[in-house]
C-alpha positions as CSV (number, residue, x, y, z in Angstrom):
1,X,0.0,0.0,0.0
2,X,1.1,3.3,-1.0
3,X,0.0,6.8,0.4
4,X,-2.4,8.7,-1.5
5,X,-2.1,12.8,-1.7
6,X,-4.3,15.6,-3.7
7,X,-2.2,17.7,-5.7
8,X,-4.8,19.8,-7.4
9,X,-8.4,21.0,-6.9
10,X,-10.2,23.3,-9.1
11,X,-14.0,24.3,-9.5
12,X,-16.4,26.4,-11.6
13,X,-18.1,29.0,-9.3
14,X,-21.5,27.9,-8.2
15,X,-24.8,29.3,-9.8
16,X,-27.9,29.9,-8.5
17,X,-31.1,28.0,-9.6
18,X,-31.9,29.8,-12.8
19,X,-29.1,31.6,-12.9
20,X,-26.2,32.4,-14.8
21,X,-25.6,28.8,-15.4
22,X,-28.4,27.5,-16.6
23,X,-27.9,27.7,-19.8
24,X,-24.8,25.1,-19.3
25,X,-24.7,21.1,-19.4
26,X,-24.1,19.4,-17.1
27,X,-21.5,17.5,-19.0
28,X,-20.0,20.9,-20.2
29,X,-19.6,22.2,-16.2
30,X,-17.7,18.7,-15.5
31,X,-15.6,19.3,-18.6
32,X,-14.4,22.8,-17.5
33,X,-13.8,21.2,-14.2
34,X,-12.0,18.7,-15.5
35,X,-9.7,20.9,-17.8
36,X,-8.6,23.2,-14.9
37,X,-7.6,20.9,-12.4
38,X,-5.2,19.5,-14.9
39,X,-4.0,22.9,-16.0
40,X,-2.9,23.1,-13.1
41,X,-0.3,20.5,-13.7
42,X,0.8,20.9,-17.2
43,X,4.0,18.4,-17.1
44,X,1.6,15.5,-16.5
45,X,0.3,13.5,-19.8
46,X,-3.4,13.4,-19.3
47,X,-2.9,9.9,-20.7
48,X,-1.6,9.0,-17.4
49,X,-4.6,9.8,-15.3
50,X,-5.4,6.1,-14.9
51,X,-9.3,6.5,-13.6
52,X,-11.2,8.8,-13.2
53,X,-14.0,8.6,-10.6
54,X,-16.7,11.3,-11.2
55,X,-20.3,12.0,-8.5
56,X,-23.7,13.1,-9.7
57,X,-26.5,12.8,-8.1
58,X,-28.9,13.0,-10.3
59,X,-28.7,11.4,-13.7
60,X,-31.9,11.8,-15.1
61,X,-31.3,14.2,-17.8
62,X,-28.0,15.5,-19.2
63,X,-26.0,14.6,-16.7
64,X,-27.1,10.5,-17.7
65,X,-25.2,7.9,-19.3
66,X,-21.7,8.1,-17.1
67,X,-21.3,11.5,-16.9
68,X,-18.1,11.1,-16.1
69,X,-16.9,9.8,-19.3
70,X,-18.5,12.6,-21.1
71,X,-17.0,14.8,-19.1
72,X,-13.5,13.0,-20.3
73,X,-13.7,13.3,-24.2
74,X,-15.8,16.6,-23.6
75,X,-12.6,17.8,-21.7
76,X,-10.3,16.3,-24.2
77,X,-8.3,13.7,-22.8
78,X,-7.4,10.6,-24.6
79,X,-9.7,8.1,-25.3
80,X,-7.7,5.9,-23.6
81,X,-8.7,7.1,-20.0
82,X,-11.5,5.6,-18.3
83,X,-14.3,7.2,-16.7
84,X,-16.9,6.1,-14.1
85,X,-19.7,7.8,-12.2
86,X,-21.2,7.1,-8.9
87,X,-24.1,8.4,-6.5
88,X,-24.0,9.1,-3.0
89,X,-26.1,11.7,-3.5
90,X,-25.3,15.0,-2.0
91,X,-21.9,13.2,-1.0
92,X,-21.5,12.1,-4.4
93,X,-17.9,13.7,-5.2
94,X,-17.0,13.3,-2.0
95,X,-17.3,9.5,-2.5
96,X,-15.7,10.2,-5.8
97,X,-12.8,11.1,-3.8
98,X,-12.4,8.6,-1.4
99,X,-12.4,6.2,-4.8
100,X,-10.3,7.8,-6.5
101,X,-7.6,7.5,-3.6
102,X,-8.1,4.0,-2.7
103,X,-7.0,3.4,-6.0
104,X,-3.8,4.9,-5.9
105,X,-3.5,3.6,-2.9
106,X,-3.7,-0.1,-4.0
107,X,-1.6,0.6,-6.7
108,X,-3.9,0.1,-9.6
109,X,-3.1,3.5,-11.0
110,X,-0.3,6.2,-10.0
111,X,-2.7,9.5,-11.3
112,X,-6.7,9.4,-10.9
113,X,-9.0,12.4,-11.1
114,X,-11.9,12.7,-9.1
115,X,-14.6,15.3,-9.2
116,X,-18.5,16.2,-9.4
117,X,-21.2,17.9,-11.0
118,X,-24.8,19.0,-10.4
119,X,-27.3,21.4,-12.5
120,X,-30.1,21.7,-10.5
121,X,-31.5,23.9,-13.4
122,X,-31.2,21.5,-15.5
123,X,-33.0,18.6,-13.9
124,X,-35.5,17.3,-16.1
125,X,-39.3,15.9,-14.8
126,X,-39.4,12.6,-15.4
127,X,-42.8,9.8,-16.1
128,X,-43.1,6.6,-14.4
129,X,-42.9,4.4,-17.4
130,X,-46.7,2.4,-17.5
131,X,-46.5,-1.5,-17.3
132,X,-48.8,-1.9,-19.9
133,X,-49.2,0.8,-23.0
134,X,-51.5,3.5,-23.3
135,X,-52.9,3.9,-19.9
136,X,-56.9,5.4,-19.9
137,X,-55.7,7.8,-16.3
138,X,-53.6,10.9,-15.6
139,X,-49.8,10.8,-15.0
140,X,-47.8,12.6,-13.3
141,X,-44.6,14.6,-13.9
142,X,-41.8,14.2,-11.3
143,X,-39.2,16.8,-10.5
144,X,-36.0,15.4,-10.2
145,X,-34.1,18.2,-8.8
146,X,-34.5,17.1,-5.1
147,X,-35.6,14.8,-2.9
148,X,-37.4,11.9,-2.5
149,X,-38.6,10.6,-6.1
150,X,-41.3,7.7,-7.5
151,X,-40.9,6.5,-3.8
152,X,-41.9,2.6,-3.0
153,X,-44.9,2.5,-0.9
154,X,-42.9,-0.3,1.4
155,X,-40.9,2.7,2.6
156,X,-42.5,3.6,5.9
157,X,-43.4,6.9,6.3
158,X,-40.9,8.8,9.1
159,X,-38.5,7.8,6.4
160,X,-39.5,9.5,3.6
161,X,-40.5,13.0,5.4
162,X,-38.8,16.0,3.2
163,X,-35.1,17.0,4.0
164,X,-36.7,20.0,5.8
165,X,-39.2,18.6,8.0
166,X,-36.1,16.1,8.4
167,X,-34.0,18.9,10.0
168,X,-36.9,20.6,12.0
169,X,-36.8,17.1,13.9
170,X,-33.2,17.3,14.0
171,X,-33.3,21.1,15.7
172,X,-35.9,19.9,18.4
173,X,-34.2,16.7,18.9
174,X,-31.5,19.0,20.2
175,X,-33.0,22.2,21.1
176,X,-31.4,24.8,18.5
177,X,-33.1,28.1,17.9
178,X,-34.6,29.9,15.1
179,X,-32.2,32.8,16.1
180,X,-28.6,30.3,15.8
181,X,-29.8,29.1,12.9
182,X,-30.1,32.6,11.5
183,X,-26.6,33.6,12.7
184,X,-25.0,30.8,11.6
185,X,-26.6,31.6,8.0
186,X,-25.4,35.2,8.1
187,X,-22.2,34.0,9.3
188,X,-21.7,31.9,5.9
189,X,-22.7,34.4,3.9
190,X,-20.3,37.3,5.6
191,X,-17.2,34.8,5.7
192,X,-17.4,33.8,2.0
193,X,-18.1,37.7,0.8
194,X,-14.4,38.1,2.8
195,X,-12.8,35.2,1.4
196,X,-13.6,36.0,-2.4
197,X,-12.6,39.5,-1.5
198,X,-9.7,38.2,0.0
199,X,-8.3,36.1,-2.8
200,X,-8.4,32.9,-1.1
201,X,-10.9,31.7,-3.9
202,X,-9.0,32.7,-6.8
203,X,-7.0,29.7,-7.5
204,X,-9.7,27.4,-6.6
205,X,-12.5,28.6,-9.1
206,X,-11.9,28.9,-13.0
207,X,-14.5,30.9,-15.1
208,X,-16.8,29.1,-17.5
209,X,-16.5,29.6,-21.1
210,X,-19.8,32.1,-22.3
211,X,-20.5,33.1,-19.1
212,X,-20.3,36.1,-17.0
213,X,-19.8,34.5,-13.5
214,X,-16.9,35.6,-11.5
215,X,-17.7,34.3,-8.3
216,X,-20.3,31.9,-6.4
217,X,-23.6,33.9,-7.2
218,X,-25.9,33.1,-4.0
219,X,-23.2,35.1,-1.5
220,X,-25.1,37.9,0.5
221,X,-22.6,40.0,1.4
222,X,-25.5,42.5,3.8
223,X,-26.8,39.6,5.4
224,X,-27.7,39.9,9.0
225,X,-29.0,37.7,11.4
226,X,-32.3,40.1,11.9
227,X,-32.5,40.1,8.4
228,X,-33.1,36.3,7.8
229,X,-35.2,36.4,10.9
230,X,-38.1,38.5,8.8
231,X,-38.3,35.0,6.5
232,X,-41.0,32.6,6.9
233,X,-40.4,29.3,7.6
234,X,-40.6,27.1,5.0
235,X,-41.3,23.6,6.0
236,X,-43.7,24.1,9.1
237,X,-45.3,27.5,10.0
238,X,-44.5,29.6,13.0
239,X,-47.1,28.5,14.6
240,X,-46.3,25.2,14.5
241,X,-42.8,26.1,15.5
242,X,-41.1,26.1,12.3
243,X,-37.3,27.2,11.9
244,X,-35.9,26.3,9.0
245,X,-36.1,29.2,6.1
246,X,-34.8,29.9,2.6
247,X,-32.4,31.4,4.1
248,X,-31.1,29.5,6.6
249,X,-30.7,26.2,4.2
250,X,-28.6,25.7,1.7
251,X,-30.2,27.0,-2.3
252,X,-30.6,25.1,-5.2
253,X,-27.5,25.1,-7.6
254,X,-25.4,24.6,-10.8
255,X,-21.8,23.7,-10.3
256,X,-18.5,21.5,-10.9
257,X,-15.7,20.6,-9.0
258,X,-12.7,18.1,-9.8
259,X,-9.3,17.1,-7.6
260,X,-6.3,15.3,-8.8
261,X,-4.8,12.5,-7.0
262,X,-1.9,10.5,-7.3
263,X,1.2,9.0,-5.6
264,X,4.2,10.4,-4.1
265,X,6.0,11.8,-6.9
266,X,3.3,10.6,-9.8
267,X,2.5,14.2,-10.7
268,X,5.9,15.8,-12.7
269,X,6.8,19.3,-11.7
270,X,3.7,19.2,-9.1
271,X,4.3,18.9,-5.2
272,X,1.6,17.5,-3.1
273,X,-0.9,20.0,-1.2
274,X,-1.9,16.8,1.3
275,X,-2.3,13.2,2.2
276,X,-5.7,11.1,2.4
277,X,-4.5,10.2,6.2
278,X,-8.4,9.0,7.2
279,X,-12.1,8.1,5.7
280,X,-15.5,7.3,7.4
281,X,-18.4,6.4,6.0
282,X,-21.6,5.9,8.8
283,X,-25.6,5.4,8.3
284,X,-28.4,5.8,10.4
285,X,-32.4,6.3,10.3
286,X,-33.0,8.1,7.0
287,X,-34.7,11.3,8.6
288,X,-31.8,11.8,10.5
289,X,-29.2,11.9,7.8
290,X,-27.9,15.5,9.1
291,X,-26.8,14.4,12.1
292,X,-24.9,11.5,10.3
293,X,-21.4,13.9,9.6
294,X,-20.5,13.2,13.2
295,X,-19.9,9.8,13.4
296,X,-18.2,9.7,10.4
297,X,-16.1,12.1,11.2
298,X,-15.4,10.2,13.9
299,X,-14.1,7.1,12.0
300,X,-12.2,9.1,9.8
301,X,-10.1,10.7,12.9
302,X,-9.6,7.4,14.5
303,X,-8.4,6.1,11.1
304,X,-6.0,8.7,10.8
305,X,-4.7,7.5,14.4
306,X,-5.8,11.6,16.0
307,X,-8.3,13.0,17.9
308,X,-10.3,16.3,17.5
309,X,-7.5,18.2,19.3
310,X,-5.5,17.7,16.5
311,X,-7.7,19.5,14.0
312,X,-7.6,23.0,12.7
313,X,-9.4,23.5,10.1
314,X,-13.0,21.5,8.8
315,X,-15.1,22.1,6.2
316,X,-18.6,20.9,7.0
317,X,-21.0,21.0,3.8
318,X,-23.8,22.9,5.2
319,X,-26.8,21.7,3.9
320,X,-28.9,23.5,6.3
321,X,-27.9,25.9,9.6
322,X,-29.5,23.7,12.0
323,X,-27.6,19.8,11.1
324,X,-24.4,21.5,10.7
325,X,-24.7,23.4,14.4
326,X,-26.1,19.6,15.7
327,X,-22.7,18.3,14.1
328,X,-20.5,21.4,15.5
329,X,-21.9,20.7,19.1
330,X,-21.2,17.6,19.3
331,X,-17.6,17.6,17.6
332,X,-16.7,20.2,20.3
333,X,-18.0,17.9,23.2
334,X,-15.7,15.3,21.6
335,X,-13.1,17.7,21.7
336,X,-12.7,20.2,18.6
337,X,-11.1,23.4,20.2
338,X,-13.1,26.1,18.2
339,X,-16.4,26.5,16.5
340,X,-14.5,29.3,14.5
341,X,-12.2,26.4,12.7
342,X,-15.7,25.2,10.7
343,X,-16.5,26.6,7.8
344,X,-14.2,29.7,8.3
345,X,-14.3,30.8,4.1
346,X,-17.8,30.3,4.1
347,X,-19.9,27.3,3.5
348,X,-22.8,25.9,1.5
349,X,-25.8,28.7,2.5
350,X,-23.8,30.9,1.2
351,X,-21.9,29.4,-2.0
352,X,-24.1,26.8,-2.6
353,X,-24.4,23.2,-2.8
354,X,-24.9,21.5,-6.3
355,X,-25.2,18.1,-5.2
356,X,-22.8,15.6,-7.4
357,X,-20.0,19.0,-6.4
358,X,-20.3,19.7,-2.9
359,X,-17.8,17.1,-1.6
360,X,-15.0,18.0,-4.3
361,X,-15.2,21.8,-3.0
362,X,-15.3,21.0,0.5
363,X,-12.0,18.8,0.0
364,X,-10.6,21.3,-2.4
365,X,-11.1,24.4,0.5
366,X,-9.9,21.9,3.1
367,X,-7.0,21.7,1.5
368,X,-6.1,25.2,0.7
369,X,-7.1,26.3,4.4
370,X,-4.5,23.8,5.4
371,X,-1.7,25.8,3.2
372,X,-2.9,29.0,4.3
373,X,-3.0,28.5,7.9
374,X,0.3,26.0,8.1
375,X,-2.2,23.8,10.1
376,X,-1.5,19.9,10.0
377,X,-4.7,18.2,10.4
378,X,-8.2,18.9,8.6
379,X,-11.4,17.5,8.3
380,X,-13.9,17.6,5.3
381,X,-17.4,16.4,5.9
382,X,-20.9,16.1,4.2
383,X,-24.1,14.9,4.8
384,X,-26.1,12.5,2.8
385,X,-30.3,12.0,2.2
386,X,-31.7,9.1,3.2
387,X,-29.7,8.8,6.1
388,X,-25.7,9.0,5.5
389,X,-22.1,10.7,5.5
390,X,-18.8,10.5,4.6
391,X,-15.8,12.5,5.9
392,X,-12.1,12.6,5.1
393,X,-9.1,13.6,7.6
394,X,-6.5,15.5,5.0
395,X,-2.8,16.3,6.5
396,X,-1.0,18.9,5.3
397,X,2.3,18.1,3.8
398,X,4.3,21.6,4.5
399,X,2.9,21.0,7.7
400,X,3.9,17.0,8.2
401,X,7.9,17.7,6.5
């Protein structure tokens, strides 16, 4: 067994529903992912990328029909590299990831690229296909942007609640407030307006061709706390004690993100930005999928043989305020020194979360935090519908020498 490290992560910025990418493919947004990461190492033969392991999570539309492998000969590359795609839903890419480094780390290939993509636009309505032809009833189209889909009837019910009625069960389970949640949210939104004006995102995101985009398009830089709180809730009323808002959840989004992976000296001219030191993968009841981060986390840490004093930096996707403060809690009753270490160049409320992409960005941010900071240990995270997560410990290899 060999050690596995990422040498390169690049992304497109992250549109909003209807926004400036919608008039992209999906296949197109993983092909300009796919290009820039490997710009980014321009004395390695793209015929040497032995695999490549690509997430979507939806597949329904453009995006069908191994996306990945479009993505390859859209990009480019050789025929001669292979491509597959695989669904973890939102933890997709992510999963991609953790692929895409067990592979180098068995030694069937020295170079792999791993990455995801999502347009949420672009999600087509789909038709349950009839049994027999020409039925005399009504039928009905499906969106397949989100959620639960065409969903057996054998499923029993507290399962198949939606992601937000999900998490309102999640924030009474453990008692977080409408007001938290709201700070949190502004939070993201202030910390990723800082980091893009910073520069930190600048070598992360690459433009897509025909599009003005410059930068993730859901950021708020004015919001506030008591601005979000003048939202409605949008899964249960206020009456009913409803906390979860537009604005306090991650949006719908278009996006891409790719990484590229590979063996101690496999990449010429390219040095390492970190090892693959841990993974976890963990499950639990499917209505409580945002809670599922923790554990996994957990495993990943233990597998990297350190505990959550050891961390500085993590980079929890956040599909809504109230999971990721569950999953914050209870990291720092297990030992994480600093709520301020999460998230700190924004997260997912703010820059989005395309499905099939989130878990390359979070790695790909992970990553360059690591660099920034000189920090050795790091910790990239993502929740999953219907009732998972994955996580990844990354060490930094400045930081390790």
């Amino acid at each position: 067994m060999t050690d596995a490290y990422l040498y390169a992560a690049a992304r497109t910025p992250f549109g909003r529903f209807g926004g400036a990418l919608a008039e992209v493919r999906p296949d197109d947004l993983a092909a300009t992912a796919v290009s820039a990461v490997l710009a980014k190492a321009p004395g390695l033969d793209p015929a040497a990328v032995g695999d490549v392991v690509w997430g979507c999570a939806n597949q329904a539309g453009e995006d069908n029909r191994n996306v990945g492998r479009m993505a390859v000969l859209l990009a480019g590359l050789p025929v001669s590299v292979p491509a597959v795609t695989v669904n973890r839903l939102c933890g997709s890419s992510l999963d991609a990831f953790m692929a895409a480094s067990r592979t180098v780390e068995t030694g069937d290939a020295d170079v792999a690229l791993a990455g995801g993509v999502e347009s949420m636009t672009r999600a087509p309505w789909v038709l349950p296909k009839p049994s027999r032809a020409f039925p005399a009833g009504n039928v009905t189209a499906v969106s397949t942007t989100l959620g639960w889909r065409l969903v057996n009837d054998r499923m029993p019910a507290e399962w198949t609640v939606s992601l937000g009625e999900a998490n309102e069960q999640l924030g009474e389970r453990f008692g977080i407030s409408r007001e938290r949640q709201d700070e949190f949210a502004a939070r993201s939104h202030r910390l990723a307006d800082a980091a893009w004006a910073e520069g930190f995102y600048d070598d992360l995101v690459v433009a897509v061709d025909g599009v003005d985009l410059t930068r993730d398009e859901g950021i708020r830089p004015g919001s506030s706390a008591e601005k979000l709180a003048g939202l409605k809730p949008s899964f249960r009323s206020a009456e009913a004690g409803g906390t979860i808002t537009a604005g306090n959840a991650s949006p719908l989004n278009d996006g891409a993100s790719a990484l590229l992976v590979g063996a101690a000296g496999a990449v010429p001219g390219l040095d390492p930005l970190a090892r693959v030191a841990g993974r976890g993968t963990f499950a639990l009841a499917p209505q409580e999928f945002g809670f599922a981060p923790v554990e996994a986390a957990n495993r990943a840490l233990a597998r990297a043989g350190i505990g959550w004093g050891d961390v500085g930096a993590v980079e929890l996707n956040e599909a809504f305020a109230v999971q990721s403060l569950a999953c914050v809690d209870a990291w720092l009753a297990d030992g994480l020194r600093d709520p301020e270490l999460v998230n700190a160049k924004g997260g997912a409320i703010a820059i989005g979360h395309p499905l099939g992409a989130s878990g390359g960005r979070v790695v790909g941010t992970l990553a360059h935090r690591l660099r920034e900071s000189g920090e050795r240990w790091g910790v990239a995270a993502i929740c999953i519908g219907v009732g998972q997560a994955l996580a990844v410990v990354l060490e930094n290899v400045e930081a390790a020498a």
